[in-house]
Backbone as CSV, one residue per row, in Angstrom:
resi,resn,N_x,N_y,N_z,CA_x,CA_y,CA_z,C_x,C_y,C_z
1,UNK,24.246,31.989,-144.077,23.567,31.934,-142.804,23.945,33.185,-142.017
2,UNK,23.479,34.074,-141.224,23.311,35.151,-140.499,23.406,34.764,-139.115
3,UNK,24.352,35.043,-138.727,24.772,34.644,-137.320,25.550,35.802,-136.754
4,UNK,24.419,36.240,-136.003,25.468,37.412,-135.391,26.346,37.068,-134.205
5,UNK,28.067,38.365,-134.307,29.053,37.597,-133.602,29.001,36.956,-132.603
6,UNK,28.105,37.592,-131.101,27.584,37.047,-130.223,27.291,35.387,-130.265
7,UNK,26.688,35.129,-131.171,26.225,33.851,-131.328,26.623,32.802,-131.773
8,UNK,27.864,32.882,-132.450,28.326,32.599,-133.086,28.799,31.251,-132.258
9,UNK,29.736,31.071,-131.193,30.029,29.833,-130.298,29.114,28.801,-129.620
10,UNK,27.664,29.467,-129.937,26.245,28.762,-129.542,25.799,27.514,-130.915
11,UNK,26.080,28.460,-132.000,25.812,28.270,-133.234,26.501,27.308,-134.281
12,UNK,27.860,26.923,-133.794,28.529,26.186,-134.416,28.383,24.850,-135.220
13,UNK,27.064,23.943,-134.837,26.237,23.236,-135.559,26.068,23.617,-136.904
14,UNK,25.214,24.915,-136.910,24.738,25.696,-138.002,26.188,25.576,-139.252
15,UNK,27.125,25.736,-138.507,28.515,26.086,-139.758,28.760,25.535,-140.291
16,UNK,28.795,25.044,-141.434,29.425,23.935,-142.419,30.986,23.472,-141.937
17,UNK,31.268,22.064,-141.842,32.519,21.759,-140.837,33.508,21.425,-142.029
18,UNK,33.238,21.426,-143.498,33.613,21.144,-144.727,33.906,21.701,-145.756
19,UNK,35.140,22.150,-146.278,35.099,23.000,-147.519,34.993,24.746,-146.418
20,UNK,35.519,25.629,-147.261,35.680,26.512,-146.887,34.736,27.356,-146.706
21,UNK,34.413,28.863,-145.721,33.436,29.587,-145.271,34.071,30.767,-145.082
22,UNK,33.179,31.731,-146.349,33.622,32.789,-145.838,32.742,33.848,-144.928
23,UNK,33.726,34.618,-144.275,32.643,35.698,-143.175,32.496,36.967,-143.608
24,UNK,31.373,37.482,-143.256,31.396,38.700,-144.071,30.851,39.486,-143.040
25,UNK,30.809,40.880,-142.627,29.655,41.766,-142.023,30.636,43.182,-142.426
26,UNK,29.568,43.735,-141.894,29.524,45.284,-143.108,31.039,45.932,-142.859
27,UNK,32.223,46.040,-141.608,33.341,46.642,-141.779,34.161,45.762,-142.175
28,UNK,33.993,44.582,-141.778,34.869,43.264,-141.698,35.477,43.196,-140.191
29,UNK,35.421,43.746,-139.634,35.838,43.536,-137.834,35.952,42.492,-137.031
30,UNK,33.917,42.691,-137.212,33.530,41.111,-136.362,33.168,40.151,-137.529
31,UNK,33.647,39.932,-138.808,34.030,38.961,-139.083,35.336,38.456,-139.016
32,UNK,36.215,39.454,-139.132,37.723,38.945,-138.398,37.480,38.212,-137.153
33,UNK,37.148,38.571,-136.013,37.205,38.138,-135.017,36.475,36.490,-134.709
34,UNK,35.017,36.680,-135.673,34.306,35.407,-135.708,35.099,34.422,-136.744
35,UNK,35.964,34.853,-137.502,36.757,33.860,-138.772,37.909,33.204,-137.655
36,UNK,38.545,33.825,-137.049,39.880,33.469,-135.689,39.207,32.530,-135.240
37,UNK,37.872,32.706,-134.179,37.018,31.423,-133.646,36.956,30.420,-134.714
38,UNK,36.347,30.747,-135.251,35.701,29.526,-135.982,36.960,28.523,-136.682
39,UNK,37.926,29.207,-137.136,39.460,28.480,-137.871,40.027,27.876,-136.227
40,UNK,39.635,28.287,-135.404,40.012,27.774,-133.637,39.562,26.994,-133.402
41,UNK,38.261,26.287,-134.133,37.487,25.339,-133.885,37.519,24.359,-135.480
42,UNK,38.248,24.299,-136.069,38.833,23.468,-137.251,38.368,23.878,-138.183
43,UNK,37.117,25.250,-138.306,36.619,25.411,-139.634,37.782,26.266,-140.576
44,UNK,37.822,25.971,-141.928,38.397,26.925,-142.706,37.711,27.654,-143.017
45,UNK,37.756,29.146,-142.410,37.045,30.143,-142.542,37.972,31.420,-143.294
46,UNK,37.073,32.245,-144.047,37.696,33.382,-144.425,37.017,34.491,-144.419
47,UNK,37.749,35.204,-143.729,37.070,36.501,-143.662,37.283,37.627,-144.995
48,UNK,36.180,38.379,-145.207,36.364,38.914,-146.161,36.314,40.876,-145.666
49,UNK,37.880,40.630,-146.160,38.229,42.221,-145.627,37.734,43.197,-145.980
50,UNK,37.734,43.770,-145.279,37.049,45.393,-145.474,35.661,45.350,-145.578
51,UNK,34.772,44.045,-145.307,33.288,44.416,-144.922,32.588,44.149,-146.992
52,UNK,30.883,44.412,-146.374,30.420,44.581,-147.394,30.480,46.120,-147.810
53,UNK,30.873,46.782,-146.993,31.183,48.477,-147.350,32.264,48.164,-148.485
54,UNK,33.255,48.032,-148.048,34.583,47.879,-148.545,34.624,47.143,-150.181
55,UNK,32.940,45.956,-150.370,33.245,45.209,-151.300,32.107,46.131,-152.097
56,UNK,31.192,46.870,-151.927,30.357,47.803,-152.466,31.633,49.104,-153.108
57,UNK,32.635,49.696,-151.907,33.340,50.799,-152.469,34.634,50.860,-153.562
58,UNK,34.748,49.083,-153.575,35.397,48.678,-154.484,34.734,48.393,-155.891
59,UNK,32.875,48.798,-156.151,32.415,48.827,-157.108,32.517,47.312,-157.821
60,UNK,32.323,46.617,-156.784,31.883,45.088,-157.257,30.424,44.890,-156.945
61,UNK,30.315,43.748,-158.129,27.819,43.637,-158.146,28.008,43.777,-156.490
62,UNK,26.795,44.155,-156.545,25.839,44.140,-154.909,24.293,44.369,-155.594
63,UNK,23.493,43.290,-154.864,21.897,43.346,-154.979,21.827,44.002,-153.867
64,UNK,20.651,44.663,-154.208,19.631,45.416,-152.893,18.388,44.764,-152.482
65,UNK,18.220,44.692,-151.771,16.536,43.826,-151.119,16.949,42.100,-150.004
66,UNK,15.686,41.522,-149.937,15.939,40.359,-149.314,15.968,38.915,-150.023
67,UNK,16.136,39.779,-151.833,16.366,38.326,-153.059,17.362,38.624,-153.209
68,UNK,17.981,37.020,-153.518,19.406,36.697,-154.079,19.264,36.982,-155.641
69,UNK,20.760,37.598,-156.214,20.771,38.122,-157.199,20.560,37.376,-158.431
């Protein structure tokens, strides 16, 4: 689900309250910051460091486009 950080405290419905969630956005920043909220609000969340940059420059799969791989 795509929830940008802003929205994220509006949005909390949307989050799965079960089983773990990880956060992702392209440096990993404001998913750090949105993973703190959300684990603040009982979810087990994980942020995933260093962004999707970070998981692309580490030369792990990445699809391109708006289909899942």
């Amino acid at each position: 689900v795509l929830i940008p950080l802003a929205e994220v405290p509006d949005r909390l419905s949307e989050i799965p309250g079960s089983g773990q969630v990880h956060v992702i956005c392209k440096t990993g920043a404001r998913s750090h910051r949105a993973s703190e909220f959300l684990r603040g609000n009982g979810i087990d969340a994980v942020n995933i460091a260093g962004g999707t940059d970070g998981w692309a420059d580490s030369g792990r799969p990445t699809v391109a486009g708006d289909q899942p791989g």
